[in-house]
C-alpha positions, 0 to 999 in steps of 0.5 A: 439279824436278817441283812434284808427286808422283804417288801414286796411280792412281784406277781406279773409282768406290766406291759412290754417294757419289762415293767412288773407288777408288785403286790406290797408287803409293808403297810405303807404303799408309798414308801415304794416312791422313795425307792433307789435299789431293790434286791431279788434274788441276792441281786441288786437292781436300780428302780428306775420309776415307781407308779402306785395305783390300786393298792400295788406298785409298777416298777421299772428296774434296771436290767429288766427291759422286755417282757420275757425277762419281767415274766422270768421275775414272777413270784420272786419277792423284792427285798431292800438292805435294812441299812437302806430301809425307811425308817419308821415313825 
């Protein structure tokens, strides 16, 4: 079984602050607020802040503060620890 679950696609840049824009991949968008960690590219990065709007997700992650890093995320898909995962109803 996999040790991760993909959910979310980052598809750009949001700003200058290195904040990126995420396209969910899971049928509840709001479950991105309860957010602690995401992992990308088997790294982990802290959430610093979520904003839902539109039927995507900004995110704020530790590590990623300017713009040119954000764009070097674009197209990697965010996955959280199965064991950190919300659980469903």
């Amino acid at each position: 079984m996999e040790q991760t679950l993909k959910i979310g696609l980052i598809v750009k840049p949001q700003g200058i602050k290195g904040e990126v824009k995420v396209q969910p991949l899971t049928d509840d968008i709001n479950r991105f607020k309860k957010l602690k960690e995401v992992i990308i590219d088997g790294k982990p990065y802290k959430v610093l802040n979520s904003i839902i709007g539109g039927g995507t997700v900004f995110l704020s992650l530790s590590g990623i503060t300017d713009r040119n890093t954000a764009e070097s995320m674009r197209g990697k898909f965010l996955h959280v620890l199965r064991e950190n995962a919300i659980p469903l109803e």
